[in-house]
C-alpha positions as CSV (number, residue, x, y, z in Angstrom):
1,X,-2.6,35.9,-23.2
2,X,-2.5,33.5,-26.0
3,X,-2.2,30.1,-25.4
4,X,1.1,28.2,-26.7
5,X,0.7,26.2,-29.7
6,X,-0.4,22.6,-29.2
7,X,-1.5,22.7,-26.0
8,X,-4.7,21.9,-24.8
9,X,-5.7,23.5,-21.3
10,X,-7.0,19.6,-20.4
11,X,-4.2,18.6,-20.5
12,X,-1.8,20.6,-19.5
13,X,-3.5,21.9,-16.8
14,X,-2.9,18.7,-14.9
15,X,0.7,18.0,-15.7
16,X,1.2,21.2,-14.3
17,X,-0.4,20.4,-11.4
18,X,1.3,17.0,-11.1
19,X,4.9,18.6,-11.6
20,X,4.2,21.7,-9.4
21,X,3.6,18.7,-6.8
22,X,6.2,16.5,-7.2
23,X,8.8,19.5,-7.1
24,X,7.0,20.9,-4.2
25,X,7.1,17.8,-2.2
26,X,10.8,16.9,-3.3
27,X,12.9,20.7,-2.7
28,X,10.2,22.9,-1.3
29,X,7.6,25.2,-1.9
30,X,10.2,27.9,-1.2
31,X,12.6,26.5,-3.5
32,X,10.9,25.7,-6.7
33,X,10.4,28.3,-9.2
34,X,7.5,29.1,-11.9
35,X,10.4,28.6,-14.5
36,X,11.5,25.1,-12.4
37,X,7.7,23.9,-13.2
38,X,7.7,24.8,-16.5
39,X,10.7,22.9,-17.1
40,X,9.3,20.3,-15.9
41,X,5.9,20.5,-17.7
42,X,8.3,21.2,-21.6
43,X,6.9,24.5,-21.5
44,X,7.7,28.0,-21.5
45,X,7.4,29.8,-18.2
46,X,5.1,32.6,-19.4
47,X,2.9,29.7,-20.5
48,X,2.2,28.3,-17.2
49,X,-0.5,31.5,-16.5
50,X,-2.9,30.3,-18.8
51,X,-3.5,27.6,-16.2
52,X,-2.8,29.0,-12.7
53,X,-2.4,32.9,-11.9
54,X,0.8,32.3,-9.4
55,X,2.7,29.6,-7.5
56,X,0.6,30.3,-4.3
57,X,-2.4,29.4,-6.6
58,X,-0.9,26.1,-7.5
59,X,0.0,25.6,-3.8
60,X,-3.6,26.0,-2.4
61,X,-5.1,23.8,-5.0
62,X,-3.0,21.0,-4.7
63,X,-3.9,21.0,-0.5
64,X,-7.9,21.6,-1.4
65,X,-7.8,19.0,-4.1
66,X,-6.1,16.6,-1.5
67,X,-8.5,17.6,1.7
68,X,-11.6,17.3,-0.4
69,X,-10.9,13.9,-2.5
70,X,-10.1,12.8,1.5
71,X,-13.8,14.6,2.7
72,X,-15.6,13.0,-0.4
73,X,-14.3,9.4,0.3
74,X,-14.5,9.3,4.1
75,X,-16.2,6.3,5.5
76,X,-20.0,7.6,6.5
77,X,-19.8,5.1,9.6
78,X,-21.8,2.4,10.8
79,X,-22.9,4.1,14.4
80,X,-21.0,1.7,15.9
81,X,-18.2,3.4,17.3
82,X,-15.6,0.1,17.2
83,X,-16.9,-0.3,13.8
84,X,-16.2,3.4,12.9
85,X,-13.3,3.8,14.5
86,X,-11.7,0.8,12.7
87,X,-12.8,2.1,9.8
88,X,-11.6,5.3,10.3
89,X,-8.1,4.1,10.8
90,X,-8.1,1.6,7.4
91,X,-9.7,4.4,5.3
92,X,-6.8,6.7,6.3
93,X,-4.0,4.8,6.1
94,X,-4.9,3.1,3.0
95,X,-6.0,6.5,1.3
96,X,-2.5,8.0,2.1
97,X,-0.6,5.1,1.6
98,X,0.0,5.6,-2.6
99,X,-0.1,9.0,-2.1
100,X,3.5,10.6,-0.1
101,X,3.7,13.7,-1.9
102,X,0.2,14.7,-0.9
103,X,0.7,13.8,2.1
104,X,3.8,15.6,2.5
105,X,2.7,18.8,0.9
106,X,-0.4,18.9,2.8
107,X,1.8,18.6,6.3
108,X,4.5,20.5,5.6
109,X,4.0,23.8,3.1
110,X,1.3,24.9,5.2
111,X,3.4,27.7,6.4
112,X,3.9,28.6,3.1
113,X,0.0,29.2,2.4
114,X,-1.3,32.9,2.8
115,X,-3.4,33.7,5.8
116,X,-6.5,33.7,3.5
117,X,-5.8,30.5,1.9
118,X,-4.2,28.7,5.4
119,X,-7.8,29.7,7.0
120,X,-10.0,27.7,4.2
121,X,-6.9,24.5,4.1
122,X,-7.3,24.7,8.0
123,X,-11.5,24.6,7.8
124,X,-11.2,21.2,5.7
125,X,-8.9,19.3,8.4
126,X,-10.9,20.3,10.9
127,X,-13.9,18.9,9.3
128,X,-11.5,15.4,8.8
129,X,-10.2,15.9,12.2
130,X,-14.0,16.6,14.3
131,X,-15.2,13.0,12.2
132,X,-12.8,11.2,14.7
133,X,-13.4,13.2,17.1
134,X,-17.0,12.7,16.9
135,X,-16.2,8.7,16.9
136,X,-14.3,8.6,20.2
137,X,-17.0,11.1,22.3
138,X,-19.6,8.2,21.0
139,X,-17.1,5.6,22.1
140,X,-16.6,7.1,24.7
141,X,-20.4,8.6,25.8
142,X,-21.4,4.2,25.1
143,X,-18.4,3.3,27.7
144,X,-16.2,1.6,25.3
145,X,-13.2,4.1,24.7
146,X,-11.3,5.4,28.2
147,X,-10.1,8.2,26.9
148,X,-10.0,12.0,29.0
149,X,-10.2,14.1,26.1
150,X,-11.1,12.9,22.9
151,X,-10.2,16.2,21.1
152,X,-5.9,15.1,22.1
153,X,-6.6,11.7,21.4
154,X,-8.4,12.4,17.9
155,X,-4.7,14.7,17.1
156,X,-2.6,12.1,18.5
157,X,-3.9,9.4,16.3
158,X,-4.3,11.3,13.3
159,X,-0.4,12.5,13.6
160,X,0.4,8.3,14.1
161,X,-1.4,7.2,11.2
162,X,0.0,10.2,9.0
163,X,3.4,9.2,10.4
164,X,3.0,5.8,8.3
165,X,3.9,7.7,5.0
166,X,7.3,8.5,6.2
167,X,8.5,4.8,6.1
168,X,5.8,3.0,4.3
169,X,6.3,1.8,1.0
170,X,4.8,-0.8,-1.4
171,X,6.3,-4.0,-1.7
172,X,8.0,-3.5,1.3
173,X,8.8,-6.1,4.3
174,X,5.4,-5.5,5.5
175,X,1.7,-5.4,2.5
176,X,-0.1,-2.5,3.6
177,X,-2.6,-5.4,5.1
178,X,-0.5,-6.3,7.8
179,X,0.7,-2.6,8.4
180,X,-3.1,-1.3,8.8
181,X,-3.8,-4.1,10.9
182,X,-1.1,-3.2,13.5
183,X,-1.8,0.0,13.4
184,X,-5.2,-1.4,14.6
185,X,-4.0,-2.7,17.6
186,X,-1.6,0.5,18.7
187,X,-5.1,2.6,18.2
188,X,-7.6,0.4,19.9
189,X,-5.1,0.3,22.6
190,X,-4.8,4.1,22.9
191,X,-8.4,4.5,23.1
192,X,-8.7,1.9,26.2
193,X,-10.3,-0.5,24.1
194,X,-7.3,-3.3,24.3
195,X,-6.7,-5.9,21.6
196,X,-9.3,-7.9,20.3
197,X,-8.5,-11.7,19.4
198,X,-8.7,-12.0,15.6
């Protein structure tokens, strides 16, 4: 198929991307249309499959994109497991925190994925999910974490920190500072470790 004149796959390749996500995130995945995107983009519909095959397509990459910008910038950690753990808990909520649609999408379409595609998503957020893991069994293994099983814990505290997205916004009552730092507290106190004079 021809491409339309004057675009350039560069960039229009990501402004579909960026309008199949914020349509996704604001009616639905099931709701949205090819021809809603290309709306959206100031393009004809038939134009949009010079840069993705289908909607599912569009779906999938905008969740990989997400889960492996979040793999790639993942704190290595310190082998501390305080350290890490603290770490852990900035790096997430400070990743997420400009990014709601994302978030959003990555939560709550993956219902919509096919199997196929659902089985690779799901293989990335385990990878995210086993790192914490992997912090509280050293926490707990050194005697520092009270925690009975790490894998509920590492869920649990995951779901909390995602949670912030829901309510937090910039410029808010509280800077994302004082947010991150209270969200400090509520983990190091789940994991047995109490609070820690600042």
């Amino acid at each position: 198929m021809a491409r339309t004149t004057g675009s350039h796959s560069d960039i229009t390749g990501p402004r579909v991307r960026a309008a199949a996500l914020k349509l996704f995130a604001r009616s639905g995945y099931a709701a949205v249309s090819m021809r809603a995107i290309a709306a959206e983009v100031g393009v004809q519909a038939g134009a949009l499959y010079n840069y993705t095959p289908d909607k599912q397509t569009l779906l999938f990459d905008l969740m990989q994109s997400h889960m492996e910008a979040l793999l790639a910038q993942m704190p290595a950690g310190a082998g501390d497991p305080m350290v890490d753990l603290e770490d852990f808990v900035a790096f997430h909520l400070r990743f997420h925190a400009d990014r709601p649609d994302e978030v959003f999408i990555a939560y709550m379409e993956l219902r919509n994925l096919t199997p196929e595609n659902f089985a690779r998503i799901e293989a990335l957020r385990r990878t995210y999910e086993d790192r914490l893991e992997r912090i509280l069994r050293a926490g707990q293994a050194a005697g520092v974490f009270r925690i009975s099983d790490s894998k509920i814990v590492a869920l649990a505290i995951i779901a909390m920190l995602t949670g912030v997205n829901t309510w937090f916004r910039i410029g808010g009552r509280l800077s994302l500072d004082e947010v991150v730092a209270q969200y400090w507290d509520m983990v190091r106190s789940a994991v047995g470790a109490g609070t820690l004079p600042r």
